[in-house]
BAVO-577455 format. One record per residue: x, y, z of N, C-alpha, C in turn; residue number from 1. Coordinates in steps of 0.1 Angstrom, whole numbers, plus 5000, padded with zeros to 4 digits. Example, Ala and Ser with C-alpha at 12.3 -4.5 7.8 and 13.67 -1.06 7.14 Angstrom:
<atoms>
> n.x  n.y  n.z  ca.x  ca.y  ca.z  c.x  c.y  c.z  nr
> 5132  4943  5078  5123  4955  5078  5132  4967  5078  1
> 5128  4978  5071  5137  4989  5071  5129  5000  5079  2
</atoms>
This chain:
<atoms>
> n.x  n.y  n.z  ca.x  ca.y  ca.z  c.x  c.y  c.z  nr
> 3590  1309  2065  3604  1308  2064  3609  1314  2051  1
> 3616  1323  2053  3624  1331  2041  3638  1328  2038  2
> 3647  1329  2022  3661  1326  2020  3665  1337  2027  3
> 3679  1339  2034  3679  1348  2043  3695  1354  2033  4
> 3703  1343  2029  3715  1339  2025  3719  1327  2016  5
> 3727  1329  2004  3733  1320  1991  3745  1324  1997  6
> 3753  1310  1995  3769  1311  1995  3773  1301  1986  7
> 3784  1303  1980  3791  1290  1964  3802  1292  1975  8
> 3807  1276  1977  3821  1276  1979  3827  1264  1967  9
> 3842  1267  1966  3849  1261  1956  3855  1252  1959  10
> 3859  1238  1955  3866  1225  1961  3871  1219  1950  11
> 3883  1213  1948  3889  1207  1939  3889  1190  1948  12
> 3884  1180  1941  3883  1165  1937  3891  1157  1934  13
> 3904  1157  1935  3914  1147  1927  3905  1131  1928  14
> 3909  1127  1919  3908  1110  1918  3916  1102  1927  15
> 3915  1088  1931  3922  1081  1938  3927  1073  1925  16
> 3925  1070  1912  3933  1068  1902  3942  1075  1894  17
> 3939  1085  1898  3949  1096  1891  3944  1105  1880  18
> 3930  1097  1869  3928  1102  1862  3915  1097  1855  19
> 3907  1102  1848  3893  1093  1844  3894  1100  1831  20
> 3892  1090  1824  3892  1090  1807  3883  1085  1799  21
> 3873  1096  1790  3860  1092  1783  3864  1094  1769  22
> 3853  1098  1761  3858  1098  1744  3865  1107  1738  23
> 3867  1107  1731  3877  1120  1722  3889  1122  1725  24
> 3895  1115  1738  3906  1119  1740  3903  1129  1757  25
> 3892  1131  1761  3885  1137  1772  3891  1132  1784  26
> 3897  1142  1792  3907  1138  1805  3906  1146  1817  27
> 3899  1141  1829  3898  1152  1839  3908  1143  1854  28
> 3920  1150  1862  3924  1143  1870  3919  1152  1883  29
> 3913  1163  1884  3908  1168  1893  3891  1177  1894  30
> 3885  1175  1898  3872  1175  1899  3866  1191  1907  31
> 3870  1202  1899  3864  1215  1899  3846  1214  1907  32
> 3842  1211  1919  3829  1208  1923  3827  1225  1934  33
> 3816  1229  1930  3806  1241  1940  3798  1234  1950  34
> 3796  1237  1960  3793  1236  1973  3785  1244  1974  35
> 3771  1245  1976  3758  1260  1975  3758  1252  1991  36
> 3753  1268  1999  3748  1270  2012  3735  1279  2014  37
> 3721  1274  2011  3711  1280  2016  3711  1285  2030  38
> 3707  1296  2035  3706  1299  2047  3688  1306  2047  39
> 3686  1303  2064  3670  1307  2063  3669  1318  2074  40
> 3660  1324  2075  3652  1335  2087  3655  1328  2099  41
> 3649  1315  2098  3644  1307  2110  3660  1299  2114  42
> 3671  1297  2105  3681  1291  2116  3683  1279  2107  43
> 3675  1273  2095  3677  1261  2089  3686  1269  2076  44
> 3697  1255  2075  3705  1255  2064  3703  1247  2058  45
> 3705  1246  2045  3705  1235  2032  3715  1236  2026  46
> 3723  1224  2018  3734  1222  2010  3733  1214  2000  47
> 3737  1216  1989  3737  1212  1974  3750  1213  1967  48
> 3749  1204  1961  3763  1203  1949  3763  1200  1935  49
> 3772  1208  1929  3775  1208  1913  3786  1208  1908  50
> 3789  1194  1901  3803  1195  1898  3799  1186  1881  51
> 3805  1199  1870  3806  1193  1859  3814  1184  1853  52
> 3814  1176  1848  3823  1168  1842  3834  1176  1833  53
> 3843  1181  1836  3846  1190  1824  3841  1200  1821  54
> 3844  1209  1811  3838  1220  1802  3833  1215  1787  55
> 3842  1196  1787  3836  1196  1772  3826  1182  1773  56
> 3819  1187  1780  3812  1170  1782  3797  1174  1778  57
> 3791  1181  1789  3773  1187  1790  3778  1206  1787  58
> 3768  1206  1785  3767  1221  1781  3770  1228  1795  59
> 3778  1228  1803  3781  1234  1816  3800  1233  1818  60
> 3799  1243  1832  3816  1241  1835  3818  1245  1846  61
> 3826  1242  1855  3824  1250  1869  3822  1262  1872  62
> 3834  1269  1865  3829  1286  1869  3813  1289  1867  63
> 3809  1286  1854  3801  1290  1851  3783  1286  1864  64
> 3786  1276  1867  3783  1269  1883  3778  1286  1892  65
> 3795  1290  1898  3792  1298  1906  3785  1316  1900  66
> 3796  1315  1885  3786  1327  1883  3772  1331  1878  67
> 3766  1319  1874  3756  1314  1874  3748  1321  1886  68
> 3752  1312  1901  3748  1315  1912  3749  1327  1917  69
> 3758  1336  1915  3761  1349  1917  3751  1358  1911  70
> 3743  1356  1899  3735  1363  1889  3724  1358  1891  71
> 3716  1347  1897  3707  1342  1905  3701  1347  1916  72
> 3711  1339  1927  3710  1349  1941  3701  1359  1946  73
> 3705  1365  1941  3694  1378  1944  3681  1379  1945  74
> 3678  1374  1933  3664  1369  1930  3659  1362  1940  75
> 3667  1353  1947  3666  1342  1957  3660  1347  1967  76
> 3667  1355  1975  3663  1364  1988  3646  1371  1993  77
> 3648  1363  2004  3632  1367  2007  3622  1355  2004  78
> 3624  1345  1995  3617  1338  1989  3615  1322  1996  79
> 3604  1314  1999  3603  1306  2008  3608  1293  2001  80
> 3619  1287  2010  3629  1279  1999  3618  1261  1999  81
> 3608  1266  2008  3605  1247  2009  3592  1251  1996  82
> 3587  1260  1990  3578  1260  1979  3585  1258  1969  83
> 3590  1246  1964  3598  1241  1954  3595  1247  1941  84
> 3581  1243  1943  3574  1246  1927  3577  1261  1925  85
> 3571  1270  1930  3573  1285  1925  3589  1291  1924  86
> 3594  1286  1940  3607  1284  1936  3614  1283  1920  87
> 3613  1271  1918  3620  1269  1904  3616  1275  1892  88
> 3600  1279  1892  3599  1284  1884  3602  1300  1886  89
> 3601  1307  1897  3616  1321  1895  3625  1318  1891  90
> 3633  1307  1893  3645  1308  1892  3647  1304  1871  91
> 3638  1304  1869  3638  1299  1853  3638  1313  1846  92
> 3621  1315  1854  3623  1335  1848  3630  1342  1850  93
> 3642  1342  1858  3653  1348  1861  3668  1344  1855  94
> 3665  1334  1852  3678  1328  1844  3674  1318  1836  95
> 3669  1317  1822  3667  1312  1817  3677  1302  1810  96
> 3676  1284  1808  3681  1277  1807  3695  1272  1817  97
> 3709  1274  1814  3716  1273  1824  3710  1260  1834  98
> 3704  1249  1836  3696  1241  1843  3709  1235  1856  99
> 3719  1235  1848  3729  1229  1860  3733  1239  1875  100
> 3735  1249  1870  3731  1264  1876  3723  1262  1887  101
> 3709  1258  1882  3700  1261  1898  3702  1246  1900  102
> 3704  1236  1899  3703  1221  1907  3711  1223  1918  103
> 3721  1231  1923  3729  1231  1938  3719  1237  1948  104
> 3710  1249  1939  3698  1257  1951  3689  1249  1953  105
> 3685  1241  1939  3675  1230  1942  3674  1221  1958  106
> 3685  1215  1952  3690  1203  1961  3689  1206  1977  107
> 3697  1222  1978  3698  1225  1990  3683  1229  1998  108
> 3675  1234  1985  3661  1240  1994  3657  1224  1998  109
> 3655  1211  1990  3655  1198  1995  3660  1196  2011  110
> 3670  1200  2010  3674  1197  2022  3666  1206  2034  111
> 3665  1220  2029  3658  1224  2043  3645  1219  2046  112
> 3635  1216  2035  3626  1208  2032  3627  1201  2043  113
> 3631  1189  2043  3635  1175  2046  3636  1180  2065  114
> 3646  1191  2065  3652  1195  2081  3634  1200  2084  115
> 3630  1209  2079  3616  1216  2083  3605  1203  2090  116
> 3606  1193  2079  3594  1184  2081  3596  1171  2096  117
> 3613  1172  2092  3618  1166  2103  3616  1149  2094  118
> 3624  1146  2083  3624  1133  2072  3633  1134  2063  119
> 3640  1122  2065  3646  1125  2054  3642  1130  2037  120
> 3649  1136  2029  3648  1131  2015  3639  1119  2007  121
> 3650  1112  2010  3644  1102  2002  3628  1095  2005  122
> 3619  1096  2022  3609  1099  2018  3599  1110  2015  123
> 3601  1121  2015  3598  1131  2003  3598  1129  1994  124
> 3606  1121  1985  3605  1116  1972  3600  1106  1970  125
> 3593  1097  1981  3584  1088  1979  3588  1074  1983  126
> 3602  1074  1991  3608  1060  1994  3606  1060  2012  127
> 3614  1051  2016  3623  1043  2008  3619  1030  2000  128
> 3627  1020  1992  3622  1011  1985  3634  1005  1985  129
> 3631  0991  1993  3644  0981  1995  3652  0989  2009  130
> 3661  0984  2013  3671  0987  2022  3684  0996  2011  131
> 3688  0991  2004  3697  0995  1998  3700  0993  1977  132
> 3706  1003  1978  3707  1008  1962  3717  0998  1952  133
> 3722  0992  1945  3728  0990  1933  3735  0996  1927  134
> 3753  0997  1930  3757  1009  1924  3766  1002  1910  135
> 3770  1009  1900  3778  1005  1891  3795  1012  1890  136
> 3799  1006  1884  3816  1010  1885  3821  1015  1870  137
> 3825  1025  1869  3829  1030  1857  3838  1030  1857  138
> 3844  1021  1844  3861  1020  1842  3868  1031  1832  139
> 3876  1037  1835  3879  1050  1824  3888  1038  1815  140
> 3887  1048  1803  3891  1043  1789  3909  1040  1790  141
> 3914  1032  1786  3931  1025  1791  3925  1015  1777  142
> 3939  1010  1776  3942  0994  1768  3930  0991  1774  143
> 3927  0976  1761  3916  0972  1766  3922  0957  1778  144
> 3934  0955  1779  3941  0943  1786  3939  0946  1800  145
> 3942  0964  1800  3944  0973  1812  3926  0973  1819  146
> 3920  0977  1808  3906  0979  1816  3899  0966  1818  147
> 3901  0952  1813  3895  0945  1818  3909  0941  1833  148
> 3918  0939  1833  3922  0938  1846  3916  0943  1861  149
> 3909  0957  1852  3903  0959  1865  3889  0959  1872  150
> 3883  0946  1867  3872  0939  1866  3873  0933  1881  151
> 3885  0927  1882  3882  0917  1900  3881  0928  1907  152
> 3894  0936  1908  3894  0944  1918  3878  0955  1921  153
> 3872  0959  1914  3863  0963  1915  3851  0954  1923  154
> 3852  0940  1914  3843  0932  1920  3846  0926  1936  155
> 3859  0929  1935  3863  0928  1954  3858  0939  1961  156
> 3850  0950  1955  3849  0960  1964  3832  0956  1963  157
> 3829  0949  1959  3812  0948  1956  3805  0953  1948  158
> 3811  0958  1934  3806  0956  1922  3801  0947  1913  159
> 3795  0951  1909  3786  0936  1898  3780  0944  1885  160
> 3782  0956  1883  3776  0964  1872  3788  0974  1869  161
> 3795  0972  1854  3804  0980  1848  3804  0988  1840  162
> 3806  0997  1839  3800  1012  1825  3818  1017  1823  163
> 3817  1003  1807  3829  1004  1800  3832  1019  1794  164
> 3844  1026  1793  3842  1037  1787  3847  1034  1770  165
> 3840  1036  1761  3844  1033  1749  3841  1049  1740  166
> 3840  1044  1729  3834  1062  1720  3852  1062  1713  167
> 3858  1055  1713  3876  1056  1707  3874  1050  1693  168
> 3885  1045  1688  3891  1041  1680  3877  1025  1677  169
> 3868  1022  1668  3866  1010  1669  3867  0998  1668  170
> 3882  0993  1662  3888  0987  1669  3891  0978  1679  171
> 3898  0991  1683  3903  0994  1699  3891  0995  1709  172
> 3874  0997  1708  3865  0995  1716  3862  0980  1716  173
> 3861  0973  1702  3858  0961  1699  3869  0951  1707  174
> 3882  0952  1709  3887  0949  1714  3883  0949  1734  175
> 3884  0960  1737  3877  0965  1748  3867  0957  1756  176
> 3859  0960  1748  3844  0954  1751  3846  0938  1751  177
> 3855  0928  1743  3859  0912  1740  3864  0914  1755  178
> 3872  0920  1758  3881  0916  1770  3877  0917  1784  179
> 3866  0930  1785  3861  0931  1795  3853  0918  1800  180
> 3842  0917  1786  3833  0908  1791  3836  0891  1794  181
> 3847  0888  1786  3853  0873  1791  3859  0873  1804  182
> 3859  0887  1812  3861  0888  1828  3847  0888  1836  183
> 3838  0888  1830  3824  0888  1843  3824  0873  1841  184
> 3813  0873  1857  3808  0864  1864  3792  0862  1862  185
> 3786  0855  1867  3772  0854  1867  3767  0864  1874  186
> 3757  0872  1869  3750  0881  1882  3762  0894  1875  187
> 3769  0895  1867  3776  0906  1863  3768  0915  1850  188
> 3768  0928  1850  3763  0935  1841  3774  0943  1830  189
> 3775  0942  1821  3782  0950  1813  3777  0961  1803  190
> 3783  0974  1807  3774  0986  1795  3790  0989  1793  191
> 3783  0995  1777  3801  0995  1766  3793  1016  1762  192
> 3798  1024  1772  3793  1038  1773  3801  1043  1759  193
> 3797  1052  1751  3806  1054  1744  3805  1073  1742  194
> 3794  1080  1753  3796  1092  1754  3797  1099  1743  195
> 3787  1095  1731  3782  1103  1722  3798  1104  1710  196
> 3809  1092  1715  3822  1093  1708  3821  1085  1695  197
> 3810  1079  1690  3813  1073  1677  3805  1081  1662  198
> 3814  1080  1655  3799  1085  1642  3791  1072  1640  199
> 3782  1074  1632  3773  1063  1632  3779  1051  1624  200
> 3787  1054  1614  3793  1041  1608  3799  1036  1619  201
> 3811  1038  1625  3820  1032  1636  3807  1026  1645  202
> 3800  1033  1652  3790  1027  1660  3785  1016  1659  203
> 3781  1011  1639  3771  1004  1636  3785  0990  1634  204
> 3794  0992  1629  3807  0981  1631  3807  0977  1644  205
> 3809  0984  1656  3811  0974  1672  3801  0973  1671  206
> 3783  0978  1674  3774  0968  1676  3775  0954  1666  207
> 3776  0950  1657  3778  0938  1648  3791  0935  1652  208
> 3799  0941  1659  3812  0928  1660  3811  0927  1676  209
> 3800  0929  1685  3800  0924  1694  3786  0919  1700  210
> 3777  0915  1691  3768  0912  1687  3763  0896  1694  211
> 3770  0887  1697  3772  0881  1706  3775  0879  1720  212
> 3775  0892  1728  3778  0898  1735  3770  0897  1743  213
> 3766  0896  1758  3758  0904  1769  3760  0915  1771  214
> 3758  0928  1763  3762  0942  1767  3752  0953  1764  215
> 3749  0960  1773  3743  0970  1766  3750  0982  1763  216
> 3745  0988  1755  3750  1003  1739  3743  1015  1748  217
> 3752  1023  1752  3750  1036  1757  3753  1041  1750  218
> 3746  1053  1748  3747  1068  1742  3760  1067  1733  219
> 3758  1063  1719  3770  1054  1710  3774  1070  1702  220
> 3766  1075  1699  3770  1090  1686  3760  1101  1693  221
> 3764  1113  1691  3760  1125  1699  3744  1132  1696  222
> 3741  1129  1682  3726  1134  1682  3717  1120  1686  223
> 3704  1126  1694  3697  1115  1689  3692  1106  1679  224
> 3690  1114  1669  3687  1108  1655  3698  1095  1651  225
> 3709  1100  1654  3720  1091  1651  3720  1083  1658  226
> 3719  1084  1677  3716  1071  1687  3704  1063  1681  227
> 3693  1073  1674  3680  1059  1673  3684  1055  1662  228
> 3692  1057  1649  3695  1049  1640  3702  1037  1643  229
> 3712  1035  1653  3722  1020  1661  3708  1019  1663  230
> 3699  1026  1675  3685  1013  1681  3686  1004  1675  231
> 3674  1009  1664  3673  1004  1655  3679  0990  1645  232
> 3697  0991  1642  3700  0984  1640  3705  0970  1647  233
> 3705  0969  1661  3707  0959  1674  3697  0959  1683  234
> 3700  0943  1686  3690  0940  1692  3697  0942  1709  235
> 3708  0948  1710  3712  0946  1730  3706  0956  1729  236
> 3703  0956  1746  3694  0965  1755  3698  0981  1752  237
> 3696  0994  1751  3704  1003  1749  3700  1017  1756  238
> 3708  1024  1764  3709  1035  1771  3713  1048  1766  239
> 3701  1056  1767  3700  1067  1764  3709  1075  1774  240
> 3717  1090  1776  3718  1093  1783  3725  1112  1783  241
> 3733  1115  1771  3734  1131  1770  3722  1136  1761  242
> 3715  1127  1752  3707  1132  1747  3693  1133  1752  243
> 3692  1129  1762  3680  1126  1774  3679  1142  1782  244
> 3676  1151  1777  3679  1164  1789  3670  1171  1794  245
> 3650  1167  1794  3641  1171  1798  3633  1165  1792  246
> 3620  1167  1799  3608  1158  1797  3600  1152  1784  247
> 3603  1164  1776  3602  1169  1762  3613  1155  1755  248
> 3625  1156  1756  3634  1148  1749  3630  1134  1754  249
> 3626  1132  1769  3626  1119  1773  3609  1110  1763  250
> 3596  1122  1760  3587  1117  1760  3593  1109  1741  251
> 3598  1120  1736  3599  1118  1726  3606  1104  1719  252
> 3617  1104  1731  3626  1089  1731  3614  1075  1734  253
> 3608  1078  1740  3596  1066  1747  3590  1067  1738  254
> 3585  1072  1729  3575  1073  1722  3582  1061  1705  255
> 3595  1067  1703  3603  1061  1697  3609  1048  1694  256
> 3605  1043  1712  3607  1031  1715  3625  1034  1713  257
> 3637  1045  1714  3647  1047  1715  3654  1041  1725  258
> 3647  1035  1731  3656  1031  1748  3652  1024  1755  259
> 3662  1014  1760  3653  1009  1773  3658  1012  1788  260
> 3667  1022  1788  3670  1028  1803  3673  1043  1802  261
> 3672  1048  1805  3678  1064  1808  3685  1065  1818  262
> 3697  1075  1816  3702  1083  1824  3699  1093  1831  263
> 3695  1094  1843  3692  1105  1846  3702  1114  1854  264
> 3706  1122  1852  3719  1129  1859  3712  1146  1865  265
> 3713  1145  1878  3705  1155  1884  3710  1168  1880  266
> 3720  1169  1878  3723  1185  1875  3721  1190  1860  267
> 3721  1181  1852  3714  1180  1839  3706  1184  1837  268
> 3697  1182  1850  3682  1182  1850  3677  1192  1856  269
> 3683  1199  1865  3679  1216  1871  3679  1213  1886  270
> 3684  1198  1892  3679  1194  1903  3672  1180  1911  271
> 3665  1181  1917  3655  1170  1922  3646  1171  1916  272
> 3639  1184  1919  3626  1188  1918  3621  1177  1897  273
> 3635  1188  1895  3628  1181  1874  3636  1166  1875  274
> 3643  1161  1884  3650  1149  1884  3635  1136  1886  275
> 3625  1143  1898  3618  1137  1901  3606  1135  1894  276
> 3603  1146  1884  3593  1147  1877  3598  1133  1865  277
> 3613  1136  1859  3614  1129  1847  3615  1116  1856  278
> 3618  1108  1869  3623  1099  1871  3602  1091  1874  279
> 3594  1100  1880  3580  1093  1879  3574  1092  1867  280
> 3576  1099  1856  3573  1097  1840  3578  1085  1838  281
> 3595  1082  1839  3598  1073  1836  3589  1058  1839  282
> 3586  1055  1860  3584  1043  1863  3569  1047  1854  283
> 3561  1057  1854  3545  1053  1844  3548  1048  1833  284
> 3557  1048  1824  3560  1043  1812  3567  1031  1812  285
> 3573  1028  1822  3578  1013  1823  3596  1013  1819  286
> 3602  1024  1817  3617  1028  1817  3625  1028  1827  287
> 3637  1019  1830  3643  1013  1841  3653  1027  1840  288
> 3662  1032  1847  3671  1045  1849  3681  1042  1856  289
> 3691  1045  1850  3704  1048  1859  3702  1063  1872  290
> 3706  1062  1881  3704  1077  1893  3717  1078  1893  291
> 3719  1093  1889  3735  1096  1890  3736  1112  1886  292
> 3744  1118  1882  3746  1130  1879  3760  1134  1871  293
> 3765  1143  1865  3778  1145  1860  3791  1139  1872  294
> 3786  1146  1881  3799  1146  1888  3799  1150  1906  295
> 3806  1146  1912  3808  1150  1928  3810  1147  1935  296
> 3808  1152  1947  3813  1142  1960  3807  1140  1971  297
> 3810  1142  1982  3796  1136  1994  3785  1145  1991  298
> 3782  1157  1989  3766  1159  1994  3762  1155  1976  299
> 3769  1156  1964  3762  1152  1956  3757  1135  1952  300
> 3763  1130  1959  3761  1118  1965  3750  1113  1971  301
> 3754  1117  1981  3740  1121  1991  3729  1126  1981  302
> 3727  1139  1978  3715  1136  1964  3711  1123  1958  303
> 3723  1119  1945  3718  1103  1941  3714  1094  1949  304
> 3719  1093  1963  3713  1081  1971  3698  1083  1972  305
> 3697  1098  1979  3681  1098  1984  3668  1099  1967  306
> 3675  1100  1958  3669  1097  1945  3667  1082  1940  307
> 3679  1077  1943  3676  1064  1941  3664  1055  1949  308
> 3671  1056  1961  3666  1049  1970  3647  1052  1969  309
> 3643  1063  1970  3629  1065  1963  3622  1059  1951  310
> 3634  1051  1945  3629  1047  1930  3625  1035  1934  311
> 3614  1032  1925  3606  1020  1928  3620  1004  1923  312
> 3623  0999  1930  3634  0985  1925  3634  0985  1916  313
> 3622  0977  1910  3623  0975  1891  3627  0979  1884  314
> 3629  0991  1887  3632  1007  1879  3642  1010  1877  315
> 3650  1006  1889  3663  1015  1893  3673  1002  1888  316
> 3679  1005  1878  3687  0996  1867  3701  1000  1876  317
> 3710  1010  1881  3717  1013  1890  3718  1030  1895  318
> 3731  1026  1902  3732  1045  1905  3749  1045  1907  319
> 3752  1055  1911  3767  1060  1911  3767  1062  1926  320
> 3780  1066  1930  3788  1068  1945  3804  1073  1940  321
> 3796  1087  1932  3811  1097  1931  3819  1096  1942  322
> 3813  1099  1956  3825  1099  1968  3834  1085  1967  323
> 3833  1079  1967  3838  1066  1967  3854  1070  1953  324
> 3851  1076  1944  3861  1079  1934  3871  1090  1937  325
> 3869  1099  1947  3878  1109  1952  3885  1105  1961  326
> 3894  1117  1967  3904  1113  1975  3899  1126  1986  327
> 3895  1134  1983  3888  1141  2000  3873  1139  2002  328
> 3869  1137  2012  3855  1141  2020  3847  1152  2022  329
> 3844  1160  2017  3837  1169  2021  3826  1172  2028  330
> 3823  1162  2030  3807  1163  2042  3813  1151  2050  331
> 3806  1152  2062  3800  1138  2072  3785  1133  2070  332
> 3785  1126  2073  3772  1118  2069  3770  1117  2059  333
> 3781  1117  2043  3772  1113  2036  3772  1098  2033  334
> 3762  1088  2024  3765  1073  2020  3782  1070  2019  335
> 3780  1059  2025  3789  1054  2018  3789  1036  2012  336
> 3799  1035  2000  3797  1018  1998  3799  1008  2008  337
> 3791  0997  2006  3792  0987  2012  3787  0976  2005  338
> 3794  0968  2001  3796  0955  1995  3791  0963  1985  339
> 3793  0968  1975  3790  0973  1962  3771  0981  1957  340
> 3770  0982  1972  3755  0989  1971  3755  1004  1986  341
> 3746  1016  1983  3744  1021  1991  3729  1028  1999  342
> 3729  1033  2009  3717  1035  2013  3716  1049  2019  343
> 3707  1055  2011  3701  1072  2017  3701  1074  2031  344
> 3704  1082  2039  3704  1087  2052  3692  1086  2052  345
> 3686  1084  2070  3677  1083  2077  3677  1095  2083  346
> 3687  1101  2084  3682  1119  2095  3675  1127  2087  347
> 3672  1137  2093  3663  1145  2083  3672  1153  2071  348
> 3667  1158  2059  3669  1168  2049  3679  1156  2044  349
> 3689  1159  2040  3701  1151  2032  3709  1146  2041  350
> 3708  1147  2052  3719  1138  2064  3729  1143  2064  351
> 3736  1152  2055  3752  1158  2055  3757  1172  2062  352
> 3764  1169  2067  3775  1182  2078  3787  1188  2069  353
> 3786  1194  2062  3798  1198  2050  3806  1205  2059  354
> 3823  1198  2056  3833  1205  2060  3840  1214  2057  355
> 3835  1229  2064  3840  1242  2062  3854  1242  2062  356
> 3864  1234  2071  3876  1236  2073  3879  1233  2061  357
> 3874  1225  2051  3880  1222  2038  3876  1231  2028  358
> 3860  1235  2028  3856  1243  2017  3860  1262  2021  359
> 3871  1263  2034  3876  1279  2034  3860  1286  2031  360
> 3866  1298  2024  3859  1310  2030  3847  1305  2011  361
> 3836  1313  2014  3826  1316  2000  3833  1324  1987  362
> 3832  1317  1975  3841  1329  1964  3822  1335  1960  363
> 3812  1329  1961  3801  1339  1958  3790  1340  1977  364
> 3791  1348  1976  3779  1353  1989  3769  1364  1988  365
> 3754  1362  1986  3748  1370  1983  3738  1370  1993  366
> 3733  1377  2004  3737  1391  2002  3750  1394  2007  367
</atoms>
């Protein structure tokens, strides 16, 4: 089986909130996401997706997504998309770094994978494990009166794990974090994310003024050095997650004793393929993981599910359900929530039928 055809198509994401707000003042109300289409010799297709959070978040940005892909491509053609391994490693020698770049070709050779073998995903990657996944609910950054308000309503949709957005004013996080957490329930999780938005003094003031707390300290100030200095100072549980960006960073964090969960965000990561490598280091070391990625919608979805769902339970601390946050659909079949957890497709490759009538014509097609 040979790539026969690459196609990038382009989709805009609005929010069903209107707007999602992280540190610095960071504001995205619509969701710039690429749509990759592997095509083969033999008739099988694969689909993948990449949608960055922004241009000022991870070292990536949508255009750069498809022209990325466009300067790829080429290279692609002819080449057997279910040999993952050699695969990725062309696609390294040919474009060196850029990692968010090849995770939509990744994903998609996954998929034809999965259609070839006639299995889903997720047992390719070694699952399933449990019936269903653990998702969390990310509250964008508002008053803190405003963001704990929206504690029930979440919890009426079957949430039980919340990833506060903080990295502001501290303060105004300290505040935040008080208000949220006098709104959980038993069985409720609280992480106070602060997306690399505090220097290390501000940081080292909310951990001590909420220090009494059930919370765990995500990614509090932007270098590592600076995240393991807070470790260090608190004793809540604490989540690694922009400074986590390959095997290398992750061994070094373990070694550190820097963390007790990682982030793993697939397109960060170049894909499944390096998603799966960092996500089995992790369960041999005993590191619980969030399964998620920057950003998307059903087929990147559909990714996190069939990632998750392969993770051993113990491990898998939660995961995300982007589609669930938007206001269009772009695939059929991908997951969707149910009472606040979801479950990877049983068809083969990624389960998802992406809708052409919405994603129009390819802005990259090579050949």
């Amino acid at each position: 089986m040979k790539i026969s055809r690459i196609a990038a198509y382009r989709v805009d994401l609005p929010l069903h909130e209107g707007s999602y707000n992280w540190s610095g003042g960071k504001s995205v109300s619509v969701f710039d996401s690429t749509v990759v289409r592997v095509e083969t010799d033999e008739g099988l297709v694969g689909h993948g997706e990449v949608c960055p959070l922004g241009p000022a978040y991870l070292p990536s940005y949508a255009a750069g997504v498809r022209t990325g892909i466009a300067e790829l491509a080429p290279h692609l053609i002819g080449q057997d998309p279910t040999a993952l391994g050699p695969l990725n490693r062309l696609m390294e020698a040919r474009l060196k770094g850029h990692s968010y770049v090849k995770s939509g070709i990744d994903i998609a050779c996954w998929d034809i994978l999965g259609q070839a073998a006639g299995l889903p995903v997720c047992t390719l990657l070694g699952g399933p494990h449990g019936d269903s996944v653990d998702l969390y609910r990310a509250i964008s950054q508002e008053a803190p009166d405003r963001m704990a308000a929206k504690v029930a309503g979440y919890r009426a949709e079957g949430y039980h794990r919340f990833q506060l957005k903080v990295g502001g004013d501290p303060d105004t996080d300290i505040a935040r974090i008080h208000a949220v957490a006098a709104e959980l329930k038993p069985g409720d999780v609280l992480i106070a994310d602060a997306n690399t938005g505090w220097l290390p003094h501000q940081a080292m003031r909310v951990v001590r003024a909420v220090r009494n707390l059930d919370v765990y300290i995500e990614q509090p100030c932007l270098s590592y050095e600076e995240c393991l200095t807070i470790r260090r100072h608190t004793d809540h549980p604490f989540v690694l997650d922009e400074s986590v960006d390959s095997i290398h960073t992750l061994l070094r964090a373990q070694a550190d004793q820097a963390m007790d969960v990682v982030n793993i965000k697939i397109s960060k990561l170049g894909g499944l393929t390096a998603a799966r490598q960092v996500r089995d280091l992790c369960v041999a070391m005993g590191v619980a993981m969030t399964i998620e990625d920057s950003w998307g919608g059903d087929i990147a979805t559909a990714a996190i599910a069939h990632l998750a769902h392969s993770t051993p339970a113990p491990f898998r601390f939660t995961a995300t359900d982007f589609n669930s946050y938007v206001t269009v659909s772009i695939a059929e079949g991908a997951p969707r929530r149910e009472n606040g957890r979801m479950a990877a497709s049983t068809a083969p490759g990624l389960g998802v039928r992406p809708r052409f009538e919405l994603l129009g014509e390819p802005v990259v097609e090579v050949p």
